[in-house]
N, C-alpha and C positions, 0 to 999 in steps of 0.2 A: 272752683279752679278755672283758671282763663284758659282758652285754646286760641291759639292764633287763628285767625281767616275767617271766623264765626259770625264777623258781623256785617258782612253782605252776602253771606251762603244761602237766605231766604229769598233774595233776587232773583238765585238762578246763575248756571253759568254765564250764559245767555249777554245777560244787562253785565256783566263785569269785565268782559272780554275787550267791549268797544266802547268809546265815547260818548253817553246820550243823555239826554236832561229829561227827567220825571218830575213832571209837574203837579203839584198839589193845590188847593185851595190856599195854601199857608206859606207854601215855600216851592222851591227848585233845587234839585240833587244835583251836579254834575259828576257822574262817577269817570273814575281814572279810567288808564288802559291796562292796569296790572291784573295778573289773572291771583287769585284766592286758592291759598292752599289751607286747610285746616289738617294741624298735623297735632297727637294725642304726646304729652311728654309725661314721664315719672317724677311724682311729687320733687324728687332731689334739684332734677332736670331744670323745673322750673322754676324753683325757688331759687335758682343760680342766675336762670337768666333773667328772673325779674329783679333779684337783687343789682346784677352788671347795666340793667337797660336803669335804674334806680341813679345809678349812680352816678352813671356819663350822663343823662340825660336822653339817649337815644334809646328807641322803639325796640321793643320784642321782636317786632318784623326786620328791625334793619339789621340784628344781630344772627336773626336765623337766615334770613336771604345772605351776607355773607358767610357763614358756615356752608351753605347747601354752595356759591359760588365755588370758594376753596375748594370746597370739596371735590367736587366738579373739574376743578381744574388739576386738580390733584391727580385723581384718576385717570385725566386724558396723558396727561404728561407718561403714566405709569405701564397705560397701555402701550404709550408710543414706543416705551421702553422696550417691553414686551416685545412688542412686531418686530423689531430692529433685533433683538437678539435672535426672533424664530426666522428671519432672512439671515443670519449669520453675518451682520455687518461686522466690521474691525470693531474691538472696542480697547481700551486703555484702562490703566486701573486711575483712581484718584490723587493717587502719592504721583505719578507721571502727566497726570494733565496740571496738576499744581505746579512741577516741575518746570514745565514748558510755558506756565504762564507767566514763572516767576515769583512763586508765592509760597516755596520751600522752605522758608525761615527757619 
């Protein structure tokens, strides 16, 4: 089974944080500045996203990086929600801000 982030975890966090060239007798590495996350998924899990990343052509990484974004951004919006209703701001219902925008059809 593949795990994301596995194949510079033997570096160290260290070497994958910053910019540096490791030099060999054979060759030169330049590693990124992305930090490696190795995260463990349920066979279902995975067989989904390697079949989606199969299919578009893009990376397991770029499909989990934007899930974990979304997600991200999901929750701050949800908290913001939160805080706003624990200050007691005004709120409106849905059917009234539709109204107001113009989009009551």
């Amino acid at each position: 089974m593949n795990h994301l982030g596995t194949s510079l975890s033997c570096l160290g966090p260290e070497l994958t944080r910053q910019p540096e060239r490791l030099n060999s007798d054979r060759h030169s590495v330049m590693l990124n500045m992305f930090n490696m996350l190795g995260i463990r998924l349920e066979p279902e899990l995975e067989e989904k996203l390697d079949s989606l990343a199969k299919e578009t052509g893009r990376s397991k990484s770029y499909y989990a990086r934007e899930a974990i974004r979304q997600y991200l951004e999901d929750r701050e919006d949800y908290l913001k929600g939160i805080a706003a209703l624990e200050r007691r701001e005004p709120t409106i219902t849905l059917e009234e801000l539709e109204r107001r925008l113009g989009l009551d059809d």
